[in-house]
C-alpha positions in Angstrom: -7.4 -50.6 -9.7 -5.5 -51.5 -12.8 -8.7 -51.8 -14.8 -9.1 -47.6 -14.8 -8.8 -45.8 -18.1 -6.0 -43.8 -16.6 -3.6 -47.2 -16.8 -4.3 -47.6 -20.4 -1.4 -48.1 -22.6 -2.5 -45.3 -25.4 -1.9 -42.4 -22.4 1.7 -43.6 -21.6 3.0 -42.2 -24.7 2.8 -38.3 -24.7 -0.2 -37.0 -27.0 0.9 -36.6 -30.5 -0.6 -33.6 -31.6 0.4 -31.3 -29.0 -2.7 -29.2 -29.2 -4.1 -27.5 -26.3 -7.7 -28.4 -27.3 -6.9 -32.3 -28.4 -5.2 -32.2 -24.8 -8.2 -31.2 -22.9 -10.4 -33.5 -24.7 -8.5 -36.4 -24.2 -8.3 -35.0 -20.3 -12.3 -34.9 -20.1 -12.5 -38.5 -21.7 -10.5 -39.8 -18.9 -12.0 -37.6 -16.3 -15.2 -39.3 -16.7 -14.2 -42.8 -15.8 -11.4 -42.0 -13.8 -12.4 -41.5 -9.9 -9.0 -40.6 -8.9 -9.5 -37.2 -11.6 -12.5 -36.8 -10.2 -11.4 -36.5 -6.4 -8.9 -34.5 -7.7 -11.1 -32.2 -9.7 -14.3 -32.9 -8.1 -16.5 -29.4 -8.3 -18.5 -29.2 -11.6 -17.9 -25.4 -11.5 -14.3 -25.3 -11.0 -13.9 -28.3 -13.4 -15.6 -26.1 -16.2 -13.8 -23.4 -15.3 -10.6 -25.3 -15.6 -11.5 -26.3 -19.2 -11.9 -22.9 -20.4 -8.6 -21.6 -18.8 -5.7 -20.8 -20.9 -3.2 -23.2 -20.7 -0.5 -20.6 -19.6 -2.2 -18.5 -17.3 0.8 -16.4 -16.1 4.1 -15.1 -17.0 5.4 -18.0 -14.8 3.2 -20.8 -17.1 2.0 -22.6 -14.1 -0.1 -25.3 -15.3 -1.8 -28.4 -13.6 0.3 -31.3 -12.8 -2.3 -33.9 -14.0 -2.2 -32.3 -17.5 1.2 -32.1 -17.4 1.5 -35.8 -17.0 -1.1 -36.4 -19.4 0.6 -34.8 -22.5 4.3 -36.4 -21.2 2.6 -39.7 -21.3 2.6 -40.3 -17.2 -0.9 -40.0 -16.2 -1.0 -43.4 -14.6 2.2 -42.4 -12.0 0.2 -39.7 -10.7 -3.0 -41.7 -10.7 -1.8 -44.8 -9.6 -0.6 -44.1 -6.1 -4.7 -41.7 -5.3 -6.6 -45.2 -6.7 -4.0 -47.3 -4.0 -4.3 -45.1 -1.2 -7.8 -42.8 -1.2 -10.3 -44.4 -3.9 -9.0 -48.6 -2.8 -7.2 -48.5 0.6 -6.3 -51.9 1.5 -8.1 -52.3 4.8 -11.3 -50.1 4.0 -9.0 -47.4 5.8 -11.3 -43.6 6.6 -9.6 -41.0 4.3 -8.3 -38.1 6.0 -10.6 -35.0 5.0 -8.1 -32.2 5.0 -5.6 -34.4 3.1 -8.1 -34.5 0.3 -8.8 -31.1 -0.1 -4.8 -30.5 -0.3 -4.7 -32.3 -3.7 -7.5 -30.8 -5.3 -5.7 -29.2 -8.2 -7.4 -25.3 -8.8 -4.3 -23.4 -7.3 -3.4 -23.2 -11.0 -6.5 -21.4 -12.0 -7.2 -19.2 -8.4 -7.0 -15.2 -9.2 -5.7 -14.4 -6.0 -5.8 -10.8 -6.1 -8.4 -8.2 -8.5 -5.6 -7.0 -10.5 -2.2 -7.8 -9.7 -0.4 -10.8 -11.5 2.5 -10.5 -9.9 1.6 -11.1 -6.8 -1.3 -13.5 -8.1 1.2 -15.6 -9.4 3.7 -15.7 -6.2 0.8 -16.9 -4.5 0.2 -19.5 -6.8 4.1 -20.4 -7.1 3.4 -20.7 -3.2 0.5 -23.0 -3.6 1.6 -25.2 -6.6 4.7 -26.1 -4.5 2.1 -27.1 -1.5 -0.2 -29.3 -3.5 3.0 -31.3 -5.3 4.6 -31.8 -1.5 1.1 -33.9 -1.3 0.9 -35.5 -4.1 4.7 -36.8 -4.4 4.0 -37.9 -0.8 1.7 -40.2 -2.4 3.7 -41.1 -5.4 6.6 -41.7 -2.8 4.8 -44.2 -0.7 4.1 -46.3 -3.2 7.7 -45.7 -4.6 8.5 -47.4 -0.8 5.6 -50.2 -1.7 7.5 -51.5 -5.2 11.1 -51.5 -3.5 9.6 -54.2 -0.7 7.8 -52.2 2.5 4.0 -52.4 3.5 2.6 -48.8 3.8 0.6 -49.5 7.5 -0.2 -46.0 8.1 -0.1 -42.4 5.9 -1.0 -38.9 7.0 -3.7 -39.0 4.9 -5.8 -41.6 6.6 -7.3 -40.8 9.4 -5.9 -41.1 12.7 -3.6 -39.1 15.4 -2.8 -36.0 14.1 0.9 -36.4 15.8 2.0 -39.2 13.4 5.0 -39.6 10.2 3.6 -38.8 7.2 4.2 -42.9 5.9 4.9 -45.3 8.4 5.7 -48.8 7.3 7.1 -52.4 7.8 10.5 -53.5 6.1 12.0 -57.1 7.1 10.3 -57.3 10.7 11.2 -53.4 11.2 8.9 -50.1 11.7 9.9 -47.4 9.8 8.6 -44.0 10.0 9.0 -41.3 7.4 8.4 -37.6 6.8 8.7 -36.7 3.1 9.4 -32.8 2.5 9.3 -31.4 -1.3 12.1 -29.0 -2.2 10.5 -27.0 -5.4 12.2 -23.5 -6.8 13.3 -21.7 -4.5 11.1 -18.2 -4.3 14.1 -15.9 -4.7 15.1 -17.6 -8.0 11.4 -17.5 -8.9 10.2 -13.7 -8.3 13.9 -12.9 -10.0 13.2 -15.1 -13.2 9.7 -15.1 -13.7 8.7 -11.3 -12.0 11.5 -9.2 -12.3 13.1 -11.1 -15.6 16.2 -11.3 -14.2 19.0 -14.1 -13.9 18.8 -15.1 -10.2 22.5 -14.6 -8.3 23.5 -18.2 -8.1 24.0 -19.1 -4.0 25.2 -22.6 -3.2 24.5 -22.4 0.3 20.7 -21.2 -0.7 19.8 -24.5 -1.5 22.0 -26.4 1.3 20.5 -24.3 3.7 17.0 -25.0 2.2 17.4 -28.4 2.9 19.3 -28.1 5.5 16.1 -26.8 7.7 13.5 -28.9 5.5 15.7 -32.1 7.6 15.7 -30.2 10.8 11.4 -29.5 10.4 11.6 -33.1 9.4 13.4 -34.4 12.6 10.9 -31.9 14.6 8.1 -34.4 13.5 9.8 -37.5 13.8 10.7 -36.5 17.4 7.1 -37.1 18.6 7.2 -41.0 16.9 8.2 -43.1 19.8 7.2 -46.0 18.4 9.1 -46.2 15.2 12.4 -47.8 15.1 13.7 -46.2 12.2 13.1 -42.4 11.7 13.6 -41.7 8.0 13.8 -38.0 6.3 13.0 -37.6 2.6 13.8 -35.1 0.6 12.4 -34.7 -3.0 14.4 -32.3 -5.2 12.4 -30.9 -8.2 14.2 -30.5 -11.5 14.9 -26.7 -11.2 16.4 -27.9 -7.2 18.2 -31.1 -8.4 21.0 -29.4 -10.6 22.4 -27.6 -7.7 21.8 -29.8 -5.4 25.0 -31.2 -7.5 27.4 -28.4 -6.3 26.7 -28.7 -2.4 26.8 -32.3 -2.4 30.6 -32.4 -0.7 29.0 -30.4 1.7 26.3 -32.1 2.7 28.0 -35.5 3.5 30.6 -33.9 5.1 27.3 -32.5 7.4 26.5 -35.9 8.1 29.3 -37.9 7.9 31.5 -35.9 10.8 28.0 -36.0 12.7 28.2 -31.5 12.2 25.3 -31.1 10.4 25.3 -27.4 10.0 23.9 -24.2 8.4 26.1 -21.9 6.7 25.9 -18.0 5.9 24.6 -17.1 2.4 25.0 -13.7 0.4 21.3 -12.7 0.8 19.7 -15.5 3.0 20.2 -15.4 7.2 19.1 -17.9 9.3 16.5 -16.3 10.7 14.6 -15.9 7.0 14.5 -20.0 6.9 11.8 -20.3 9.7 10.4 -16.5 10.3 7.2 -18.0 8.9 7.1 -21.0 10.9 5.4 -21.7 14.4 7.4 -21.0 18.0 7.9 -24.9 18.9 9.6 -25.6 15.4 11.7 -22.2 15.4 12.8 -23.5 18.8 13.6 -26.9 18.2 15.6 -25.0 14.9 17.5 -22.7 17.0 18.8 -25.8 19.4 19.9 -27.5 16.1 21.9 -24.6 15.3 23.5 -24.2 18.5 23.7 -28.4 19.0 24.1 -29.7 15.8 24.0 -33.4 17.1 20.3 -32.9 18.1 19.2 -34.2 14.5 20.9 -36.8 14.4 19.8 -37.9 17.6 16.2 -38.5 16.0 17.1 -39.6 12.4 18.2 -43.1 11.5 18.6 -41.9 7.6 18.3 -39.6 5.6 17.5 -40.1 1.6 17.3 -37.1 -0.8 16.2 -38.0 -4.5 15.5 -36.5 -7.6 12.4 -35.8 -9.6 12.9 -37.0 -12.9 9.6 -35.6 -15.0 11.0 -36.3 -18.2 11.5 -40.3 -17.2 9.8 -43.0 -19.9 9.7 -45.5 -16.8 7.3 -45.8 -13.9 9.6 -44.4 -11.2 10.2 -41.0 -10.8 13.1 -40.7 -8.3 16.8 -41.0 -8.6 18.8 -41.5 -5.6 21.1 -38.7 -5.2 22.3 -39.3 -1.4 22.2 -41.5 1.5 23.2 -40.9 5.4 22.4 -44.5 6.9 22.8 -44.2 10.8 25.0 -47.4 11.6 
């Protein structure tokens, strides 16, 4: 695994020039020797069609992750954990279909609509924030690897379908865990990158964001009856992390007094959380509400972290809270 172009020391600095064109070359050099880049961009038509892009296809400047990484000198964090767990599974493990086509990275180049960008890119903002919720799953397991557990079964291997997303062993103990990405919130994106507008700042937007994103991940865990720890992660991206700072207080005092809770916001009810979501998880939501305990019935933790993109080491996540269930 280590012996990929994509670990090589000359693409852990970011790429001097900052050209567009220098960028993309460099990109196709490593593409070609690189199997995780090529399950990622695996279609000879898309890939082409990729090249030719502009880099800033919208008014929102959504861009491929990969690339991203590439010109910040991080290639090999986002490579590293696709080599481990799809190309070289320890265990000659089957590789869950579905899950692969979930990280194939052309949501950043999709025209959604004929001839309306706004709505082209909403959709895409939609997308983008689907495809990194895989991939930091990835990055996160073998974040859980490097700090001592053995990843023994992910979502995307094949298996039940009614299983965590990482499951692992830590000092003789199972532990079971269901990672959920918190990107920019849609609100704040339509008002700053449609309408041009400053976004209304709402504390309770974001606690209530994750708020449910702990309550859809205690839903899953509930069907683990194996696991003897039930852990749920929450991954705040640098547009979430910042005001994740202000409800903080709030949060412990959630779980701490055993009350998790949801609280009213200016423009966001309860009901708009979940309207999309299926019947059994708006139910198991709506029994939350009304007995708070319920969640912490199921979860034995719960870690929230920040995503540090601009970070020169191999680890991406800072630690900004921990519940621990005694």
């Amino acid at each position: 695994m280590g012996k990929c172009v994509c670990f090589s020391n000359k693409f852990k600095m970011p790429i001097e020039t900052g050209e567009w064109n220098d960028l993309i070359d460099c990109f196709i050099q490593i593409r070609s020797e690189c199997k995780a880049l090529q399950l990622v961009f695996p279609d000879e038509n898309a890939w082409r069609k990729f090249l030719i892009s502009p880099s800033i296809i919208d008014k929102a400047h959504h861009d491929s992750y990969f690339l991203i990484a590439l010109d910040r000198g991080q290639l090999s964090i986002f490579t590293e954990p696709i080599h481990r767990f799809l190309i070289d599974p320890k265990g000659q493990r089957n590789i869950n279909s579905g899950y692969i086509q979930s990280i194939r990275e052309f949501w950043a180049i999709e025209r959604y609509t004929h001839n309306d960008e706004d709505v082209d890119a909403i959709i895409r903002h939609r997308k983008g924030k689907q495809f990194a919720g895989k991939l930091y799953e990835l990055i996160f397991a073998q974040y859980l690897e490097k700090i001592g557990h053995e990843v023994v079964d992910l979502e995307a291997w094949e298996g039940n379908a009614r299983r965590p997303d990482i499951s692992t062993l830590f000092h003789g103990k199972k532990y079971s865990f269901e990672v959920k990405y918190v990107g920019q919130d849609e609100y704040e994106f339509i008002n700053t990158y449609i309408k041009r507008k400053a976004a209304e700042f709402d504390p309770y937007r974001i606690l209530n964001y994750i708020m449910f994103r702990i309550c859809h991940a205690s839903f899953q865990l509930n069907w683990c009856k194996t696991s003897s720890r039930h852990i749920a992660v929450i991954l705040l991206d640098p547009s979430s992390s910042p005001k994740f700072d202000f409800v903080h207080e709030k949060l412990c005092e959630a779980f701490d007094i055993s009350e998790s809770k949801f609280y009213r916001s200016s423009d966001l009810m309860y009901n708009e959380l979940f309207k999309d979501e299926n019947e059994p998880l708006k139910s198991w939501i709506q029994e939350c509400l009304e007995t708070p305990s319920k969640i912490l019935n199921v979860l034995d933790g719960v870690w929230i972290y920040s995503i540090n993109t601009q970070t020169k080491n191999s680890c991406l996540f800072e630690k900004k809270y921990e519940y621990q269930k005694n």
